[in-house]
N, C-alpha and C positions, 0 to 999 in steps of 0.2 A: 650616464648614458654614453656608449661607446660609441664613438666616429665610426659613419661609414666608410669605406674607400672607394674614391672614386673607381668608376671602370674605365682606364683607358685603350682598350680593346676594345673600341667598338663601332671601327667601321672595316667591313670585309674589303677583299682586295675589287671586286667590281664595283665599291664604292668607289675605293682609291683611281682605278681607271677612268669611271666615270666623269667624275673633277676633274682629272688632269685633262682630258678628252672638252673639256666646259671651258678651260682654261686657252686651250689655242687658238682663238678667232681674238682672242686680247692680247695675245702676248706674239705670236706668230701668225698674222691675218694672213699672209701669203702664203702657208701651211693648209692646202685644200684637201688633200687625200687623207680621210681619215680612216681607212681602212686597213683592218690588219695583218695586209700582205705589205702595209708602208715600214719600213728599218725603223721609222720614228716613233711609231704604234709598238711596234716591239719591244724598241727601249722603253718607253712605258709602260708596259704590259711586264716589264722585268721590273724596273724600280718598285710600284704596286707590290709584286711579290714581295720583295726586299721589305717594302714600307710595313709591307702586313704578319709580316715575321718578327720585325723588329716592337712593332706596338703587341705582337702576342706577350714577347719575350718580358717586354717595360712592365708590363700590367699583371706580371706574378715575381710573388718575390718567394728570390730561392732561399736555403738554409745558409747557404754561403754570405748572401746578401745580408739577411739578419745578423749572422756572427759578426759583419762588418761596420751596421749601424751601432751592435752593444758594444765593439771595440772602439767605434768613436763617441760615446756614450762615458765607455768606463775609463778611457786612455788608454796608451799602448801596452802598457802591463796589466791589462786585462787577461785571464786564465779564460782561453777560448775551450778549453778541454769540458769533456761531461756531456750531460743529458739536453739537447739546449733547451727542451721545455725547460728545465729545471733551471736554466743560466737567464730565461725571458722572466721567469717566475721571481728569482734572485732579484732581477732589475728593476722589477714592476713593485714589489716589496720596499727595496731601497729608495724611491722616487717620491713615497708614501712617508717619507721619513721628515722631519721637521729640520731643513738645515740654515737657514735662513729667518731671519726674523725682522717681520717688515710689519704687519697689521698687530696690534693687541693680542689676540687668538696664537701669533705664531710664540710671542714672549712668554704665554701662559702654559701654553705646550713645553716649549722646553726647557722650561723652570721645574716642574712636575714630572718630567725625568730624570733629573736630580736626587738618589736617596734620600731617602727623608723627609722628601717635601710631597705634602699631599693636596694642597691648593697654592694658587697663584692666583693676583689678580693685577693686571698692568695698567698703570695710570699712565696716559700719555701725556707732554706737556708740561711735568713737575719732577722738580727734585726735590725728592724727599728726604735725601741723606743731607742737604742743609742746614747747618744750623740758625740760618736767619727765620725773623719771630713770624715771616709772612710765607715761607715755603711751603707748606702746608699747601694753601691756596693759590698762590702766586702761578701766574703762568710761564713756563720754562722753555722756550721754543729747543727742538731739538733734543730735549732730555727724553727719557723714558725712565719710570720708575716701575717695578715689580715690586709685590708684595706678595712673601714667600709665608706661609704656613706650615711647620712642620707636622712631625706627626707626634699626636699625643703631649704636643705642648706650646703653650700661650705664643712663645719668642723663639724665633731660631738663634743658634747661636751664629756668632762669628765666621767659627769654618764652615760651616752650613749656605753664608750669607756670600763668600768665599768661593763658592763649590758652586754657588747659581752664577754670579757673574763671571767666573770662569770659562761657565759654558755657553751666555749668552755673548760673551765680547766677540769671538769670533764669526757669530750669527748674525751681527747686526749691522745696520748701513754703516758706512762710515763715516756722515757726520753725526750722529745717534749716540747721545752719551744715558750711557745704562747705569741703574741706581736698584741693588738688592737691599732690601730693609726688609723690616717683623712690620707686623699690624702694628695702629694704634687698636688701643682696646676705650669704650667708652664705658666707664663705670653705670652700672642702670639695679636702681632698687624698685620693687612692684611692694603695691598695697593691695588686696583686694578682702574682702570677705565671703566667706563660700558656705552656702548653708545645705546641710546634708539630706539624703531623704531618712524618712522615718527609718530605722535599724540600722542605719551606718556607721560604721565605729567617725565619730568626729578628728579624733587625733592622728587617723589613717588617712580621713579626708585632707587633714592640711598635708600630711608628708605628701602625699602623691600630686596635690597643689603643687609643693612648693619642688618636686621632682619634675614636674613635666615643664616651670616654666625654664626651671634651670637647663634642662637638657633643647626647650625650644631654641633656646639661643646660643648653645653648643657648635665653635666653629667649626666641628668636623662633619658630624651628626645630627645638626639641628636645623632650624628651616622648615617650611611647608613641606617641601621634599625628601628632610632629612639626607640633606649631601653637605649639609653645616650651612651656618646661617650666612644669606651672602655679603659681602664684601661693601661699603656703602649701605647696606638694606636699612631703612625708615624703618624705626617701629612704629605699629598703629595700636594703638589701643583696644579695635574693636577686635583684630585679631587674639589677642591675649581673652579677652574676655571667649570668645570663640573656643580657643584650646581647652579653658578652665572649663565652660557647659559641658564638655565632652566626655569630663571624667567619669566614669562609673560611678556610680552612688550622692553624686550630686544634684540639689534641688535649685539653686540657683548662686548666681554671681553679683554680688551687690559691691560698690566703694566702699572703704572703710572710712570709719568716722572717729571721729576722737572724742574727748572724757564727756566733750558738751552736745556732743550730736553732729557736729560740722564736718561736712563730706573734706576727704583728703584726696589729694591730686594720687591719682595712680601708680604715674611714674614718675619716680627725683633721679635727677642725674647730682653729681658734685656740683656744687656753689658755680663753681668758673663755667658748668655746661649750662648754665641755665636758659642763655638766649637758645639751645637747642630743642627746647619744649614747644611747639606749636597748642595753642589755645584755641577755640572757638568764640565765636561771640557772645558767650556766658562765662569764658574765664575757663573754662573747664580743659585738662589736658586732651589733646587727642592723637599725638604723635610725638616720637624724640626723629629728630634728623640726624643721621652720620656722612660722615663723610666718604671719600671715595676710598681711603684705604685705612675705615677703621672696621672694627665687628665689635664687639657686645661681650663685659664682663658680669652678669647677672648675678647679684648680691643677694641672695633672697634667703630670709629665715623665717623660722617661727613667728615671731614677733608680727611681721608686715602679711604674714596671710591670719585673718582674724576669725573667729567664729560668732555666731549669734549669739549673746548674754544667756540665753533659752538654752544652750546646748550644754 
């Protein structure tokens, strides 16, 4: 929403006399003739004008006046030359620019103007380029960590990593110690069994199963929204099962079971992620937790999407 400008143009000059004329029984009591055959009435009858020329003048800004606020704006080697819509326009554009990097939002912004990098997500509070075994979690007052995503692959490299904090050091407070690092990625295998409707080719039913989970959790592409899966984002369970109903030619979504009939947990992470399983009060999976600067490497093959014995 654009400011208004005040009007300061707006009291006329038989305002101005008015006042002044309200002002002499307190300032000048002995001042009785206030009539404008008195020299006194005149000189204020003149100043009014002056006042009321001077508040016309204040209250419009010239071309002149603009080139002078952009010239204190851009510095003295400002190029006043050209169109000046086109120099307001210039300025209004550049102001819009990310040069400073103070909230989350601004680290993420111009990380992702960095070739290459197609997501960013800023963890305040950690360094993550530490090798101690608690950094991960630990709180870091003053640090900032960014977590840079390239394009079309898992890990940025080096000069890439390089190339972000290049452009953030100079953008940031200066007690603010900036940390560019890759995701962690959290290994996650799915179990389910998909039963087809009657004329379905089955062996098309799993690929396209085991196609949508892998691209649900596609850092780039995947997501609810498909802008890649977020940064920190919880898997649920119910959503996976959600995706899989959805497919074309599918009659339902059941757990998979093993050689004796015994329902199998959903989702396995690696041995070491285990405490990241959330259960219910039946045991039963219903969520993996991530952290703030992991995403999701989705392991999924034939084997773990199952068909009905029947099919």
């Amino acid at each position: 929403m654009p400011l208004s400008l005040p009007n300061l143009d707006d009291l006329s000059w038989e305002d101005l006399l008015e006042e002044g004329r309200a002002l002499i029984p307190a300032w000048a009591p002995e001042w009785t003739n206030h009539n404008p055959a008195d020299p006194g009435i005149t000189l204020m009858e003149l100043f009014a004008y002056f006042s009321e020329k001077l508040m016309y003048r204040l209250n419009r800004i010239s071309d002149e006046n603009v080139r002078e606020y952009l010239k204190l704006i851009n510095g003295p080697d400002w190029d006043a030359q050209g169109a000046l819509a086109d120099k307001k326009r210039e300025m209004l554009n550049s102001l819009r620019e990310s040069r400073r990097a103070v909230a989350p939002e601004d680290f993420e912004k111009l990380a992702v103007s960095v070739p290459n990098v197609v997501r960013s997500k800023c963890i305040a509070r950690r360094n993550l380029e530490s090798i101690e075994p608690d950094a991960k979690t630990a709180d870091a007052p003053g640090h900032v960590s960014v977590v840079v995503l390239p394009n079309k692959r898992l890990r940025p490299s080096r000069e890439l990593l390089a190339s972000v904090k290049q452009k953030l050091e100079p953008a940031r407070m200066l007690t603010t110690r900036v940390h560019a690092v890759g995701p962690r990625y959290l290994s996650l295998r799915c179990r389910f069994t998909v039963v087809p409707q009657r004329g379905t080719h089955a062996e098309s039913l799993r690929k396209a199963a085991i196609k949508r989970l892998e691209g649900f959790f596609d850092p780039i592409e995947g997501g609810t929204d498909e802008k890649g899966w977020p940064f920190g984002g919880n898997i649920y369970l119910s959503e996976l099962y959600r995706i899989l109903s959805e497919l074309p030619g599918i009659e339902n979504v059941t757990p998979a079971k093993d050689s004796h009939g015994a329902r199998l947990d959903e989702l396995m992470v690696e041995p070491g992620d285990t405490a990241r399983l959330r259960r219910n009060s039946r045991g039963e999976v219903e969520a993996v937790i991530l952290q703030p600067d992991e995403l999701v490497e989705a392991k999924v093959d034939s084997a773990d999407i199952t068909l009905p014995p029947h099919v």
